[in-house]
C-alpha positions in Angstrom: 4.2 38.4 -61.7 3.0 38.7 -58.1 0.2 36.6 -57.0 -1.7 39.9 -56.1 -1.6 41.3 -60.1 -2.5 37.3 -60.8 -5.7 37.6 -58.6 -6.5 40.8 -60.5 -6.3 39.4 -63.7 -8.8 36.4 -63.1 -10.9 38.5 -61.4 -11.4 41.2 -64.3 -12.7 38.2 -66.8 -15.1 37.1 -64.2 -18.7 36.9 -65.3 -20.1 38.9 -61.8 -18.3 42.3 -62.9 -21.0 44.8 -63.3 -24.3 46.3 -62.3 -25.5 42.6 -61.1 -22.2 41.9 -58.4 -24.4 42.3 -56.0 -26.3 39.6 -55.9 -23.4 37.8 -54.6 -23.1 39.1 -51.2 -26.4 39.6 -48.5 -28.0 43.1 -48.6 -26.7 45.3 -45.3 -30.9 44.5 -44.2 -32.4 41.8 -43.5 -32.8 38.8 -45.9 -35.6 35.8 -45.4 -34.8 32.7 -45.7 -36.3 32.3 -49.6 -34.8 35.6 -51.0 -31.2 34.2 -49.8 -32.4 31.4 -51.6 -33.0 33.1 -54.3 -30.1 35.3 -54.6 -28.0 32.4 -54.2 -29.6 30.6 -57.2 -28.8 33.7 -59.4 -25.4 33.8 -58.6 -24.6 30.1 -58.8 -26.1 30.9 -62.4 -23.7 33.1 -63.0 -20.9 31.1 -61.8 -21.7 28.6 -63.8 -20.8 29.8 -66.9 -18.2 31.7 -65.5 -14.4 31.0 -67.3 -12.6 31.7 -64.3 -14.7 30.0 -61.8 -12.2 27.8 -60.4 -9.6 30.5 -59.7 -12.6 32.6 -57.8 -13.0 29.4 -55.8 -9.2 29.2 -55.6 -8.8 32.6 -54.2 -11.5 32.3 -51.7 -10.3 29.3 -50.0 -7.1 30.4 -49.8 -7.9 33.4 -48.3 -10.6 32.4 -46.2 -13.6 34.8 -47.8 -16.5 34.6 -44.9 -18.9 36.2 -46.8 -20.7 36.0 -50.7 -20.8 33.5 -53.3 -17.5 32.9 -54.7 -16.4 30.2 -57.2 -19.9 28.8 -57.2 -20.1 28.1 -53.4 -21.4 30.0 -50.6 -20.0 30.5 -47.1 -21.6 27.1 -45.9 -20.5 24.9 -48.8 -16.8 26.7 -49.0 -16.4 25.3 -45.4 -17.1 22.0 -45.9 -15.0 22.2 -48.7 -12.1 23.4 -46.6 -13.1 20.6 -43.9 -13.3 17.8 -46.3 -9.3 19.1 -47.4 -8.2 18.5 -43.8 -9.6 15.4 -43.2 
């Protein structure tokens, strides 16, 4: 099994497939301060009751995602993450 096709299968039992994915990436306008917030919140809620919520966050550090929630984390928090791993 490659580790592309193993990528695609966590990611097709991941709870932010469908009509609500994207909550998990900024709108192409402008967002305030409090709706990030807020959009943040919902999909940290749906991470975390996600099943395959470690192998999103997996993936994303590994491939260095800049943008969205993945795993449970956004941009900021994956960074520190990745920081903390060097140190």
């Amino acid at each position: 099994m490659t580790v592309q096709h193993a990528d695609e299968l966590w990611q097709a039992r991941a709870a932010c497939r469908g009509p609500h994915a994207s909550i998990f990436f900024p709108p192409a306008h402008f967002e305030r301060k409090d709706e990030k917030r807020d959009r943040e919140a919902r999909a940290k809620a749906i991470c975390a009751g996600c099943p395959v919520r470690q192998d999103c966050l997996d993936y994303a550090l590994r491939i260095r995602e800049p943008h969205g929630i993945w795993g449970g984390l956004n941009e900021l928090e994956r960074k520190a993450v990745l920081a903390r791993r060097l140190h």
